[in-house]
Steps between C-alpha positions, in 0.01 A plus 500: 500500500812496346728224609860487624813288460815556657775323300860386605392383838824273686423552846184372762514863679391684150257250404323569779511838502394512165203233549380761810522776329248363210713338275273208255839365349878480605764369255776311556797521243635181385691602205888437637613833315263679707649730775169430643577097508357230749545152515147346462525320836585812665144625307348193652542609853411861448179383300385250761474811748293737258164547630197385268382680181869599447579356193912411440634544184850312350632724242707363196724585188511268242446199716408139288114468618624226687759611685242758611251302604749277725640809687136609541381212675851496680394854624128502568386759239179476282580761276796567246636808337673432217777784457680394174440430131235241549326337217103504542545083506681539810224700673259236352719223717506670777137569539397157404671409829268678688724802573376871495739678197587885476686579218753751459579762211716789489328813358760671204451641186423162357258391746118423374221408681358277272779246559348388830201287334800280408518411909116469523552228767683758727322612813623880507773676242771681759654821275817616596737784365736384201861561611802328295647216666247491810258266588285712749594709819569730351381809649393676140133507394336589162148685373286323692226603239648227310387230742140589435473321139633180681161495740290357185715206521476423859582586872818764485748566797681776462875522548789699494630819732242487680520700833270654789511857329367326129314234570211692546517680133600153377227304604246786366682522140536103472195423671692131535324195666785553758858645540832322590812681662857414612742715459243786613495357856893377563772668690733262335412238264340216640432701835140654542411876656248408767394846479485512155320161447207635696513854373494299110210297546260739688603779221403254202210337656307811592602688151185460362303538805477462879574157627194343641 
């Protein structure tokens, strides 16, 4: 079954939602530029209140390995999504640690699958649209035949305009280990749909079959 992360979580009243309504993964935004921005203590709190088998995950841009790995331990996550322009050494840090790395890449014209064995030590490769001058969030997606290539490399998550109308047709074009959405289930940025949440993850988990 396809799995599902809800991204740009700040508040205890969404995570929960979102962890009832199926979610495997929330993410918690702790790049400052971020509209989507919570202080890792504030991530603490929410975290300690997840149920089990909900896994939290810090996201970063550009972040020195270290710094990451002190604001994850500040916040209680196990997993890291690195956002930015990192090196594959940094991913090779990071996992040596002991923490749980998803890479990031933004699918363009210049985008090749065959760059991901560089990040072999990376737990799952997270593809997002390529817009100029944005990080992620955006709202835009891209052919999502393109993430298929990236599956020989390892465990894809699929990112990127998702909604409830397309996740279905994304999930069965992709056919991604799981699918991550944001934008796709705000009213504002930073501020979860409850209705939407719950209408996102039923659509992409039963889109290649009935839930069991």
């Amino acid at each position: 079954m396809v799995r599902v992360k809800v991204c740009g979580v700040t508040t205890l009243d969404d995570a929960l939602v979102a962890a009832a309504a199926g979610a495997d993964a929330l993410g918690f935004n702790f790049w400052p530029e971020s509209p989507r921005y919570i202080e890792p203590a504030r991530a603490a709190e929410i975290i300690a209140l997840l149920p089990p088998f909900v896994t939290a995950v810090g996201v970063f841009v550009n972040e020195p390995p270290r710094s990451v790995e002190r604001i994850a331990q500040a916040a209680g996550v196990r997993a890291v999504q690195l956002h930015g322009d990192e090196p594959p050494q940094d991913v090779d840090m990071l996992a040596a640690t002991g923490l749980t790395v998803l890479k990031a890449f933004r699918v363009g014209r210049q985008f090749r699958a065959q760059e991901l064995k560089k990040y072999s030590r990376a737990g799952a490769f997270l593809l997002d649209a390529s817009v100029k001058g944005k990080r992620g969030g955006t709202g835009k997606s891209f052919d999502w035949k393109k993430a298929r290539p990236a599956g020989r490399y390892g465990r894809v998550l699929l990112a990127g305009g998702l909604t409830v109308e397309n996740v279905g047709e994304a999930v069965q074009q992709a056919q991604p280990f799981g699918v991550d959405v944001c934008t796709g289930v705000e009213s504002k940025p930073g501020v979860k749909d409850h209705t939407l949440i719950r209408g996102f993850i039923l659509a992409a988990k039963t889109a290649l079959g009935p839930e069991l």
